[in-house]
N, C-alpha and C positions, 0 to 999 in steps of 0.2 A: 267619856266622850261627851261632847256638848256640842249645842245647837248653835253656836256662836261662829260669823264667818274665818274665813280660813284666811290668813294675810297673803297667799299667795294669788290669790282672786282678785282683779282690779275691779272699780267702781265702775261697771256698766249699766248701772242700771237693771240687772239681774239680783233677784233673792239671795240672801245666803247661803250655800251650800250646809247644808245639812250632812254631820259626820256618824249621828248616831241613826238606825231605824226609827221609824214612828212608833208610838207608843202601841197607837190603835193601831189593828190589822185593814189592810184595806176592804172595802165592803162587800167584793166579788173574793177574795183571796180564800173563802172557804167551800169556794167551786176550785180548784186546782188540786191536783192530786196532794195527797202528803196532806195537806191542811181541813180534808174533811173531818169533823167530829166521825169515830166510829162507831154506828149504831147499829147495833146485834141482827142479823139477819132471820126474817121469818121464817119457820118452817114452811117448804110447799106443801100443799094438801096431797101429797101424791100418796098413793095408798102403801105401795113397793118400789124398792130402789129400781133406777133404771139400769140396762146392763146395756153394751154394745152389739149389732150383731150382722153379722159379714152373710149377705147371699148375691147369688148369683142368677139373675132376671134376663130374658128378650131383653135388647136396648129397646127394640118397638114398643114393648110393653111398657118400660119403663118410663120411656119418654112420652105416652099414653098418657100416664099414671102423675107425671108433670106437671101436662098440658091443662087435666081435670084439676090437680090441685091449685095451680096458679089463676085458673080462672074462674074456680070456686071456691079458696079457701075462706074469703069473709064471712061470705053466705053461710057455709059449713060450720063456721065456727074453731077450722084447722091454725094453732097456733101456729104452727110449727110443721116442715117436710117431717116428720118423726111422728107427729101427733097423728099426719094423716095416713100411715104407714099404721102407726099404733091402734089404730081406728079400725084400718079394713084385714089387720088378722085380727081386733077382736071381733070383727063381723064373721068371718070365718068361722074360727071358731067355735065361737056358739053357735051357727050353722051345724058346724057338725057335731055338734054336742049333743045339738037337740035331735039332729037326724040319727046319728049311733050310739048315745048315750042315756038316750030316754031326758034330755035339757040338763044332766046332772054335768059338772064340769067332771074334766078327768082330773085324778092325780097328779101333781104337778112332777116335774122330770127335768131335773136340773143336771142329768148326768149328758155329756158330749154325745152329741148323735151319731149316724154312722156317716165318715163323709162319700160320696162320690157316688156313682148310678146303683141303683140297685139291680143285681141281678137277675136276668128271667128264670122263674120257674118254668122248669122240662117237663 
């Protein structure tokens, strides 16, 4: 194919139509998906993989829990609803580490918890 006009094109006063692509890419075209260069992605510093995890809160509380993060998270430094979640059980946590464990972490416990109320002892 070639850059030469097409004879079905009359003489308007318009360029030639052009039948091949340009040679060059255009300047923005390696902003559009498909055409980025792929450059290897960095590891996150994060220390352990993240896992998903399903509980069940007061809506009050949670919507509590929101309100604080929406209107403190820059200040805080909360990337992320998740960071700020990941945040206040590890303040827990080690609350209670240090309260019943003498600050030593416990053993880590990757087995399924029990689910549903626990029963009272009689």
């Amino acid at each position: 194919m070639s850059a030469e006009p097409t004879s079905s094109r009359p003489a308007l006063g318009l360029p030639p139509r052009r039948t091949a692509a340009p040679v060059a890419e255009a300047p923005l075209a390696r902003m559009l998906p498909g055409h980025r260069p792929e450059t290897p992605k960095k590891a996150d510093p994060k220390d352990t993989e993240t896992a998903n995890m399903t509980v069940s809160i007061p809506a009050a509380l949670r919507n509590r829990a929101r309100a604080a993060y929406r209107a403190t998270s820059y200040a805080e430094g909360d990337n992320t609803w998740s960071h700020f979640v990941a945040k206040a059980i590890e303040a827990e946590t080690a609350r209670r580490e240090a309260e019943h464990n003498g600050g030593a972490m416990y053993p880590s416990w990757g087995e399924n918890l029990p689910g549903g109320r626990r029963l009272k002892d009689s």
